[in-house]
DRENPA-776519 format. One record per residue (C-alpha): z, y negated, x negated; residue in three letters; residue number from 1. Coordinates in Angstrom, 2 decimals. Each point is the difference from the previous one (the first is absolute). Layout:
- pz py px aa i
- Z Y X ALA NUM;
...
END
This chain:
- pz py px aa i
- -17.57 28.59 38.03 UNK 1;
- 3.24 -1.87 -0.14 UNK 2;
- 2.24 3.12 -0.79 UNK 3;
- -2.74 0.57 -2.73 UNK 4;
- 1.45 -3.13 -1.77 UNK 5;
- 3.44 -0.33 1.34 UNK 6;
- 0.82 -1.08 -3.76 UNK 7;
- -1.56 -3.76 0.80 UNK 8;
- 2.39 -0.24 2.51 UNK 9;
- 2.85 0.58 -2.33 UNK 10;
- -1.68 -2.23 -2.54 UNK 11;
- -0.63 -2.59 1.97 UNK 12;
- 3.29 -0.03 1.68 UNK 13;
- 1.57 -0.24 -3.74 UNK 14;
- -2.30 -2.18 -1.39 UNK 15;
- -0.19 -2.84 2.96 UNK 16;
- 3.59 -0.93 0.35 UNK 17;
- 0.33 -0.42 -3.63 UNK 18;
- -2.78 -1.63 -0.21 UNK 19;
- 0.86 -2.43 3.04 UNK 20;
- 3.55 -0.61 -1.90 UNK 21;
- -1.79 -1.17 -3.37 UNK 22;
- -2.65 -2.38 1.79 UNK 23;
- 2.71 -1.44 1.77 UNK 24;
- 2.39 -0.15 -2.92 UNK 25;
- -2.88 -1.98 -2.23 UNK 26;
- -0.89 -2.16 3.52 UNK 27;
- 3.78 -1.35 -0.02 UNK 28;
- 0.26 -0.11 -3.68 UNK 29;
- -3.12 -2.51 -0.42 UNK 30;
- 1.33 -1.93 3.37 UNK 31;
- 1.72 -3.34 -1.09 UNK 32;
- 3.58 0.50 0.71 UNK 33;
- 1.33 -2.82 2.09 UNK 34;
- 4.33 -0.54 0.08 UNK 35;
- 1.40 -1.82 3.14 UNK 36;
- 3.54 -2.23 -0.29 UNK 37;
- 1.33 -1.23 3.13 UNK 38;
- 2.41 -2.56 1.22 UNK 39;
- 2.29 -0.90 3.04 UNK 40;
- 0.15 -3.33 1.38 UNK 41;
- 2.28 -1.21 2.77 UNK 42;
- -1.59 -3.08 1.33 UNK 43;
- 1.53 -2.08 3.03 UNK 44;
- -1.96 -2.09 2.22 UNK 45;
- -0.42 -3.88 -0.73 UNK 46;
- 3.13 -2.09 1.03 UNK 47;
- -1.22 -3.59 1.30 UNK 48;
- 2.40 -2.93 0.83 UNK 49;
- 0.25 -0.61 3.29 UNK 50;
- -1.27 3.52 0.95 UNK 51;
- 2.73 2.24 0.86 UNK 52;
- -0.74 2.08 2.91 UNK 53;
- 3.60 0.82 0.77 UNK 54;
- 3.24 -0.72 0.62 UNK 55;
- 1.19 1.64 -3.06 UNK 56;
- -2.10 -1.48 -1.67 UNK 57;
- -2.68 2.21 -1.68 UNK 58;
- -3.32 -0.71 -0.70 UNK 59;
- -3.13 1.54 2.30 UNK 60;
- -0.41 3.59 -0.93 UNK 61;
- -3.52 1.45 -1.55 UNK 62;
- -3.26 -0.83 2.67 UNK 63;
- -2.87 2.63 -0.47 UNK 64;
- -1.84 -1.81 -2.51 UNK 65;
- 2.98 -0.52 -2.35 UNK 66;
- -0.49 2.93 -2.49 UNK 67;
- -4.22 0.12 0.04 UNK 68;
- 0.71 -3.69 -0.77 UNK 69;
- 2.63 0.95 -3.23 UNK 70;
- -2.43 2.38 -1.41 UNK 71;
- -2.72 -2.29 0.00 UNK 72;
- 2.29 -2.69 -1.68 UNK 73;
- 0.86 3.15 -2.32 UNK 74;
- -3.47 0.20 -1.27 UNK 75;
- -0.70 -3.39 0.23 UNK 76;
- -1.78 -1.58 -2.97 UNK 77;
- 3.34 -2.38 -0.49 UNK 78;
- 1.65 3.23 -0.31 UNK 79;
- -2.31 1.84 -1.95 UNK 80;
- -0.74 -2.91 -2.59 UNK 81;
- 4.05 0.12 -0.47 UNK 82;
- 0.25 3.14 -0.91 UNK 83;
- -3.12 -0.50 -2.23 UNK 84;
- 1.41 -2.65 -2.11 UNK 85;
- 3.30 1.60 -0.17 UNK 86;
- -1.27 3.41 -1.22 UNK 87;
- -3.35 -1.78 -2.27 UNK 88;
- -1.71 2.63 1.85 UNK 89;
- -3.75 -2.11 -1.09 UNK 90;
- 0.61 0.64 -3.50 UNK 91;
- 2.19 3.92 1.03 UNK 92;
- -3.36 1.25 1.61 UNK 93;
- -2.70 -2.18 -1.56 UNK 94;
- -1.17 -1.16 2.88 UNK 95;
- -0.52 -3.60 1.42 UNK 96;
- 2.31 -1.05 2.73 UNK 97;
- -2.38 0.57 2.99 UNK 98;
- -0.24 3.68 -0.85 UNK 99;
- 3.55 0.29 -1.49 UNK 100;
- 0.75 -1.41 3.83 UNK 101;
- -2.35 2.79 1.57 UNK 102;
- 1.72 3.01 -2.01 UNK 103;
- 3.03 -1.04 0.98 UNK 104;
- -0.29 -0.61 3.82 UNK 105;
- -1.50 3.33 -0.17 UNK 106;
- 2.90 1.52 -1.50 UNK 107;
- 2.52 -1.32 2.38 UNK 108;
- 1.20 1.68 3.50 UNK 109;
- 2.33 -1.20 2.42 UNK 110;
- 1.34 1.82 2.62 UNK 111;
- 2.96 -1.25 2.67 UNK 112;
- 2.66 2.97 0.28 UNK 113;
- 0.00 0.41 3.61 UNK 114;
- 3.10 -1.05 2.48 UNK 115;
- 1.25 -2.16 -3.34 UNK 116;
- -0.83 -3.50 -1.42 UNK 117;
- -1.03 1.86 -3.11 UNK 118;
- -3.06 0.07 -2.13 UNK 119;
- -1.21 1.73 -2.30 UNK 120;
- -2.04 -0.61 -2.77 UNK 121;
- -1.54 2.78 -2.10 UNK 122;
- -2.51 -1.04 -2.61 UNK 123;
- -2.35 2.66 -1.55 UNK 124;
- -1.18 0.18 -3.51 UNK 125;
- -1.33 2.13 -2.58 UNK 126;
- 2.59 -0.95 -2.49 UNK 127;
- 4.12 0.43 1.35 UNK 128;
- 1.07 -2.89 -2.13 UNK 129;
- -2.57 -2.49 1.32 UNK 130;
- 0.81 1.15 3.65 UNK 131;
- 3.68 -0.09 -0.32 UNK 132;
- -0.33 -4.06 -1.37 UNK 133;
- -2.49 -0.54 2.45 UNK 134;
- 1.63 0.85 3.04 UNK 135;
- 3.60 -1.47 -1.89 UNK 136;
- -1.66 -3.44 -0.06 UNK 137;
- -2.32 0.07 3.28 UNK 138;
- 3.61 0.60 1.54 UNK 139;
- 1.60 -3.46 -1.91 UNK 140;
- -3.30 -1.87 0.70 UNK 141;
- 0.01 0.62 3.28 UNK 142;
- 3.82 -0.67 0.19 UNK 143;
- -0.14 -3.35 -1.84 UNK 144;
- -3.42 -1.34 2.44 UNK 145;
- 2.00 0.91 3.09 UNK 146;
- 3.38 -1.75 -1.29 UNK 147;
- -2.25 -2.78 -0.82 UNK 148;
- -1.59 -0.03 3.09 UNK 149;
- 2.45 0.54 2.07 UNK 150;
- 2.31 -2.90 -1.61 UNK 151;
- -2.61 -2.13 0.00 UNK 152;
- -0.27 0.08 3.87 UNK 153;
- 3.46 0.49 0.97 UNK 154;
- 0.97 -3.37 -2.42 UNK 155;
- -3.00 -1.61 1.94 UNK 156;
- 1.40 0.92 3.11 UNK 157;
- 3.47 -0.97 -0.75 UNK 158;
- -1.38 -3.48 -1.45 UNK 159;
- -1.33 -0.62 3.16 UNK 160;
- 3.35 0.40 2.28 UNK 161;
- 1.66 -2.14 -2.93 UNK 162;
- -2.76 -2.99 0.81 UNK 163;
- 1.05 0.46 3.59 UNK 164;
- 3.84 0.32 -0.70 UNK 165;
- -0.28 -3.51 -1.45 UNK 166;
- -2.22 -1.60 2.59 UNK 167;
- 2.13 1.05 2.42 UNK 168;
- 3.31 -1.12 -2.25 UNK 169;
- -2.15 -3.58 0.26 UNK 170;
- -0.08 0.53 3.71 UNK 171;
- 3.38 0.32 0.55 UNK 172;
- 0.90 -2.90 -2.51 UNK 173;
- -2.46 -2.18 2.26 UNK 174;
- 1.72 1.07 3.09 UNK 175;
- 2.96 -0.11 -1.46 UNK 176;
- -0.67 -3.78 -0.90 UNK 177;
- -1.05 -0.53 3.60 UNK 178;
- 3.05 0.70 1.32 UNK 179;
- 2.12 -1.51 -2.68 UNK 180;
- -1.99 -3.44 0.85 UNK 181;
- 0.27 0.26 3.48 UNK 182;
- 3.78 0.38 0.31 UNK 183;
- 0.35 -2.80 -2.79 UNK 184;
- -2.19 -2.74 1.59 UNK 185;
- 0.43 0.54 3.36 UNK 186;
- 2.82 -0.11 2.49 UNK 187;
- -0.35 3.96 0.60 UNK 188;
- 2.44 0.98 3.42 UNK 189;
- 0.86 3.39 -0.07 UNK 190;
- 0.02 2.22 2.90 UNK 191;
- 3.38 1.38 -0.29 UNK 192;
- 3.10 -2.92 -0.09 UNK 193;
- -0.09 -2.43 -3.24 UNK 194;
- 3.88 0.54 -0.97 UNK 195;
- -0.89 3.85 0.32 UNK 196;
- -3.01 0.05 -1.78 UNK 197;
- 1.76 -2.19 -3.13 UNK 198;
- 2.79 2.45 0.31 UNK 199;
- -2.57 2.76 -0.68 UNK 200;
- -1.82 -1.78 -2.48 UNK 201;
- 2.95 -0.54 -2.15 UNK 202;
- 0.81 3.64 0.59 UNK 203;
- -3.67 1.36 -1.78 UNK 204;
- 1.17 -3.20 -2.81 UNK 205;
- 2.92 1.76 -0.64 UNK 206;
- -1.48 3.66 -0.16 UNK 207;
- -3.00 -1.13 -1.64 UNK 208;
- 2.17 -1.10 -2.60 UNK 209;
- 2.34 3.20 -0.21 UNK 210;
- -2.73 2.67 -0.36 UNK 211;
- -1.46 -2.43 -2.78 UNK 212;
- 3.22 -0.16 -2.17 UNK 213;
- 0.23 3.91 1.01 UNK 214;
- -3.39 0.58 -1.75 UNK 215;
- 1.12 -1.95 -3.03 UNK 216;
- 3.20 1.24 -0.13 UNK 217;
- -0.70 3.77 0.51 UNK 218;
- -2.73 2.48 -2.25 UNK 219;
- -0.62 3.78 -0.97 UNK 220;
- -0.15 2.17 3.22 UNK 221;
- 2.83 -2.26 1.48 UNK 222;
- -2.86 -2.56 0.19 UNK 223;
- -2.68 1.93 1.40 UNK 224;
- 2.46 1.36 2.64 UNK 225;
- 0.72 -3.47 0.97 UNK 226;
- -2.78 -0.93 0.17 UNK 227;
- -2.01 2.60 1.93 UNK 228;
- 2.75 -0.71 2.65 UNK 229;
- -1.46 -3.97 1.00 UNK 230;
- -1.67 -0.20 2.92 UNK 231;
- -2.27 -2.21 -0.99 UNK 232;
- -4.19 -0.14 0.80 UNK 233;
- -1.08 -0.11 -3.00 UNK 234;
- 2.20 2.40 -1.94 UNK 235;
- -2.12 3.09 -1.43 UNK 236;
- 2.86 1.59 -1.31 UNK 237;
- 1.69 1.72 2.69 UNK 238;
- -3.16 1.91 -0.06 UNK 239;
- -0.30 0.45 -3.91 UNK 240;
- 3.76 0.92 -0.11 UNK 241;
- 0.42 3.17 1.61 UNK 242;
- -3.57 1.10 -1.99 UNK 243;
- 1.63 -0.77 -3.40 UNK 244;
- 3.18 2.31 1.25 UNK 245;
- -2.14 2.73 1.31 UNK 246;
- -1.88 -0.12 -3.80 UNK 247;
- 2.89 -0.20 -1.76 UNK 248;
- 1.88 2.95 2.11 UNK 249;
- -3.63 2.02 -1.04 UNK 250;
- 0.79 -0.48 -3.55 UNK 251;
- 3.23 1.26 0.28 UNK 252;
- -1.08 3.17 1.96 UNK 253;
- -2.76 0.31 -2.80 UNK 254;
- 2.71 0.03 -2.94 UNK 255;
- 2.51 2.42 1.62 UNK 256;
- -2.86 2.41 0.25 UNK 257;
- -0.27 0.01 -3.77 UNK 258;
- -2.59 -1.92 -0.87 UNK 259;
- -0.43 -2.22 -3.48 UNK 260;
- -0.03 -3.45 -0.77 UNK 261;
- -3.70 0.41 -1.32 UNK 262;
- -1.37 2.16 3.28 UNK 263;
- -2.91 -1.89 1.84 UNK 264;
- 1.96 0.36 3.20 UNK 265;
- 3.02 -2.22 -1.36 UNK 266;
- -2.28 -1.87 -1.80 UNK 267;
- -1.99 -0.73 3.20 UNK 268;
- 3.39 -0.50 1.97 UNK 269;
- 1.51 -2.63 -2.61 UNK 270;
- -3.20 -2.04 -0.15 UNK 271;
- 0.04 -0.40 3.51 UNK 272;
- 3.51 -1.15 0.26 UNK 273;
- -0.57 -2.72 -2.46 UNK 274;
- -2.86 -1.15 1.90 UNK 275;
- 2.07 0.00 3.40 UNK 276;
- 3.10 -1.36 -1.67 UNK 277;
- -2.22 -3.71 -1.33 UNK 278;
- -1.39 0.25 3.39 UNK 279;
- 3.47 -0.49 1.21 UNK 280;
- 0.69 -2.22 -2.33 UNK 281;
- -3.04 -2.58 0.77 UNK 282;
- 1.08 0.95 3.95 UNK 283;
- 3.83 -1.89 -0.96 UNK 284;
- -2.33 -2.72 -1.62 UNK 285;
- -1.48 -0.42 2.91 UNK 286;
- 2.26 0.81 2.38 UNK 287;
- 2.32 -3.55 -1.84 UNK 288;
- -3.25 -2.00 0.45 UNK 289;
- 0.30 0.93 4.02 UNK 290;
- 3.41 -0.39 0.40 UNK 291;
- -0.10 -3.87 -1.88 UNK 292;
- -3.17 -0.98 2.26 UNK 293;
- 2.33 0.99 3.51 UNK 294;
- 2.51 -1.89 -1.43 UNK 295;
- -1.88 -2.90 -0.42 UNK 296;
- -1.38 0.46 3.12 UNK 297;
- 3.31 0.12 1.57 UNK 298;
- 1.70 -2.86 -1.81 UNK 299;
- -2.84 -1.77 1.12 UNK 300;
- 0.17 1.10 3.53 UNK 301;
- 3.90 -0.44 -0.66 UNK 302;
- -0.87 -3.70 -0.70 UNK 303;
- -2.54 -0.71 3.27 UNK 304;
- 2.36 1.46 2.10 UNK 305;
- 2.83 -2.33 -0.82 UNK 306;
- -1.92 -2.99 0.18 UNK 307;
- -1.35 1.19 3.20 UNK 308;
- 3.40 0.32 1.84 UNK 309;
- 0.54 -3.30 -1.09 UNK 310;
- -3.05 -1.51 1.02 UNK 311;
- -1.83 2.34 2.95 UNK 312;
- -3.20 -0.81 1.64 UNK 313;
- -0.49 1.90 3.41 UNK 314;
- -3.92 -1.73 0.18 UNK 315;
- -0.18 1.25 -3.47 UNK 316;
- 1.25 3.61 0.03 UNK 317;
- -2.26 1.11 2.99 UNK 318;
- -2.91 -1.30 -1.65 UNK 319;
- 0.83 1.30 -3.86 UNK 320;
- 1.05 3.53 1.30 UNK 321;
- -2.73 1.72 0.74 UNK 322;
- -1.66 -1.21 -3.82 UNK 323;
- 3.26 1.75 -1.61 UNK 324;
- -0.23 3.50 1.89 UNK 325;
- -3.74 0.05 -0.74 UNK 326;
- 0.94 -0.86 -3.62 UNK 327;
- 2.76 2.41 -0.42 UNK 328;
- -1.93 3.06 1.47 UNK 329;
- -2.74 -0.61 -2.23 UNK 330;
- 2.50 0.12 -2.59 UNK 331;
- 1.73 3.08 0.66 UNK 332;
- -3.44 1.84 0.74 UNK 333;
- -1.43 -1.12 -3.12 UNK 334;
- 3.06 1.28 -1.68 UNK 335;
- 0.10 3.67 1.26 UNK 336;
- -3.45 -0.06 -1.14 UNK 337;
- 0.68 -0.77 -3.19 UNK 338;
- 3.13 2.54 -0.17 UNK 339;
- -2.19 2.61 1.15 UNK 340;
- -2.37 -0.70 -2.92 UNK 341;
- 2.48 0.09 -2.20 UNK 342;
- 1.40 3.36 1.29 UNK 343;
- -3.81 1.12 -0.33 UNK 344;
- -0.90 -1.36 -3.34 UNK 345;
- 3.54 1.44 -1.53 UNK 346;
- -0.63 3.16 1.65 UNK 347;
- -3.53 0.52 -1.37 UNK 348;
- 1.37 -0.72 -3.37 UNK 349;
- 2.57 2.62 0.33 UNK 350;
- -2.50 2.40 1.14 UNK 351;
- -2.14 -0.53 -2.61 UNK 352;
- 2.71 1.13 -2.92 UNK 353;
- 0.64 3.16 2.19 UNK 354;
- -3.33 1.02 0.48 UNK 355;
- -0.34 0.58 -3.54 UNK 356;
- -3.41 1.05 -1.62 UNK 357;
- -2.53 1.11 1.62 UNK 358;
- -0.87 3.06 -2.22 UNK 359;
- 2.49 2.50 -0.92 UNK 360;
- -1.06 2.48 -2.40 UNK 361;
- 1.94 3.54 0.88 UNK 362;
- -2.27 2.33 -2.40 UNK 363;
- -1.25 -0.94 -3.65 UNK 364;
- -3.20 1.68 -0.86 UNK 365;
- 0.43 2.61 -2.65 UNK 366;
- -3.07 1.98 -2.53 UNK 367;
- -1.35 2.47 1.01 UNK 368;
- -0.31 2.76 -1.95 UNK 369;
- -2.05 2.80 2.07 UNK 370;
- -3.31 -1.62 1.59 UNK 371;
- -0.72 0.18 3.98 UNK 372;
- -3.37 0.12 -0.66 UNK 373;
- -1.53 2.76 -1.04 UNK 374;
- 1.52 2.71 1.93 UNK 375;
- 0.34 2.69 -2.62 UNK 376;
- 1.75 2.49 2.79 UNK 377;
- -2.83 -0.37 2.74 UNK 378;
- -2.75 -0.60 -2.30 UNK 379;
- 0.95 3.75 -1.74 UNK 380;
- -0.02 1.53 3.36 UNK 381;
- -2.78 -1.34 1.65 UNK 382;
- -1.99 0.89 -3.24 UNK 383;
- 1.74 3.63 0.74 UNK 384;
- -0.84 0.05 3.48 UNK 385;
- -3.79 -1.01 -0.83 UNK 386;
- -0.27 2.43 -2.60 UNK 387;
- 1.37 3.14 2.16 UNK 388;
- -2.30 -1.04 2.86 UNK 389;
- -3.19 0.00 -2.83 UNK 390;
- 1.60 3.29 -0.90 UNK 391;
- -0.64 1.43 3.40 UNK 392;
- -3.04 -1.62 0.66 UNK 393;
- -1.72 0.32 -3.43 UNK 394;
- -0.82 3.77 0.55 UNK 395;
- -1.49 -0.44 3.59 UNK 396;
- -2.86 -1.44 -1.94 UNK 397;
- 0.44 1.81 -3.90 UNK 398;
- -0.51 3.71 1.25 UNK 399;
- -3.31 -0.12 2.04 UNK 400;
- -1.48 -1.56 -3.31 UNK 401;
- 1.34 2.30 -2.19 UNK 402;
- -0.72 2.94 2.68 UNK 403;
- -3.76 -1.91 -0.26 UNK 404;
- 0.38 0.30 -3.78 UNK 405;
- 1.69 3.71 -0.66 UNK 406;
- -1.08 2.38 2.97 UNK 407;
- 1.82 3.05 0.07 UNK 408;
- -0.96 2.81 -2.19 UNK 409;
- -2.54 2.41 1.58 UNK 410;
- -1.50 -2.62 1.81 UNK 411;
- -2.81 0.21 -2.58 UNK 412;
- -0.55 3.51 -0.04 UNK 413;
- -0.23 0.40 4.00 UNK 414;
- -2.54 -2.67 -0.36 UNK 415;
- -2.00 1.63 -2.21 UNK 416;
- -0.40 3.19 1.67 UNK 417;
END
């Protein structure tokens, strides 16, 4: 029967893959064609005053929710209404904004490229201009809300270590007063001898005095030098000082290696020098302010002492001692508080100009031209592969019909006789 009509077979066989290629080839055609355009974000975890983690000073790294969390604030209807606006996309697609906000969300994917702090954002569209803007501006939006953000609470954040900066600058003024009013209205005996502890006195007068006609007389670098060399409590820039020399010494190493005036790098570099350099410059403010309350202090301790020697109370000085050494440790402990504040609060600024923005952008999203979507290549041969298979199989059931339909000659005949 089947060698009787080999022929279908070699029909069939023929006829099914070509006929498998042009149902597949008007399938794809009629499919809508849909372009992809992707982008590359580098995004860095949120910096926080008063969170560093390290000695070095860098902020936590990423915890396990950090990207799920960025990709919902990617698609986030903030985000999304952004890009709406930006792009008129309403009046683009003729659609109100709830829908316009559906079709987009729908068109965006985000993916984080693994063992990196990269995302990716590929947005999918049946037109390669519309997906190229899109995914251009869902990139800026989301940039812009996370600057935003991110300023917002790091400025809160620094606000609030400013507040307590100057609460604890009216601390110290208040202990400061204390102490001041103690040794002024009272007959205060020192522990050590009286002659010795004018002698000393006098000696702080005098170099109080020096380092503040030092500071007046000196500026440029010659100043700063100076002045990060006073061992003094309060004095924030022998910790700014060798910062500002380690960022200028960058820039230098930055411009040997060829690079312009206009890169981002030297751009970066420069800004931050500025910034450290009136840092310094409000640190000398300060740092004159410091130096003229100890010498007040010690002319006026100058002062008690001599009329002391000249006038000494033994009942007195037992009693009045004790008040003074609780006084003066207050003092100093309020002080180191408030240097280490300052230390902080300077610190937080600086790391705030290195850290930069949070979003870096490292690939621009370009047109497509040739569409992901459909598959022309796999379509073609699974529409091959189908139609070879029918081929084969299409016979199987063909010739016992037609073997039903044309018996084979003589089979009449015999059945006749």
């Amino acid at each position: 029967m089947f060698k009787r009509f080999w022929w279908v077979f070699l029909i069939t066989l023929i006829t099914g893959p070509i006929l498998g290629l042009l149902t597949a080839g008007v399938i794809t055609y009629i499919q809508p064609k849909i372009y992809e355009s992707t982008t590359t974000l580098q995004v860095r975890p949120a910096y926080r005053a008063g969170e560093i983690s390290s000695a070095s000073g860098t902020p936590e790294g990423f915890s396990t929710t950090f990207f799920p969390t960025e990709f919902e604030v990617i698609k986030a209807q903030k985000t999304l209404d952004a890009v709406i606006d930006r792009l008129d996309l309403c009046n683009r697609w003729a659609l109100d904004r709830d829908s316009a906000r559906s079709t987009l969300a729908n068109s965006i994917q985000t993916e984080n490229i693994r063992g990196t702090d990269l995302i990716e954002i590929r947005v999918r569209f049946t037109n390669p201009d519309d997906a190229q803007m899109i995914a251009k501006e869902l990139a800026a939006a989301y940039s812009e809300r996370r600057r935003k953000l991110e300023a917002a609470r790091t400025e809160q954040a620094l606000e609030e270590l400013r507040d307590a900066v100057q609460t604890q600058e009216k601390t110290v003024e208040e202990k400061r007063e204390v102490l001041t009013t103690i040794i002024r209205d009272q007959s205060i005996t020192y522990p050590e001898d009286p002659s010795k502890a004018l002698a000393n006195s006098l000696e702080r007068k005098i170099e109080y005095e020096n380092q503040i006609e030092n500071l007046l007389k000196y500026d440029g670098d010659q100043l700063m030098t100076y002045a990060a060399g006073l061992q003094l409590p309060e004095n924030i820039i022998r910790t700014l000082h060798p910062q500002y020399l380690e960022a200028k010494r960058n820039l230098d190493a930055l411009e040997l290696a060829g690079l312009g005036d206009s890169h981002p790098n030297i751009k970066q570099q420069r800004e931050l020098i500025e910034g450290m350099r009136k840092d310094l410059d409000e640190g000398v403010v300060a740092l004159r302010e410091t130096l003229r309350a100890q010498l007040e202090l010690a002319t006026e301790q100058k002062a008690r002492l001599e009329k002391e020697m000249k006038a000494r109370s033994g009942s007195n000085s037992s009693s009045k001692a004790p008040s003074f050494d609780e006084a003066k440790a207050e003092f100093e402990t309020a002080q180191r508080l408030l240097e280490k504040l300052k230390i902080k609060l300077v610190g937080e600024k600086m790391q705030r100009r290195i850290t930069g923005s949070p979003i870096i952008i490292h690939a621009e999203p370009i047109v497509s031209r040739a569409p992901i979507s459909p598959k022309v290549g796999l379509n073609l041969a699974i529409g091959l592969l189908a139609g070879l298979i029918t081929g084969l199989l299409v016979p199987f059931l063909a010739i016992p019909m037609l073997h039903k339909l044309l018996p084979p000659p003589g089979t009449e005949k015999q059945a006749a006789s």
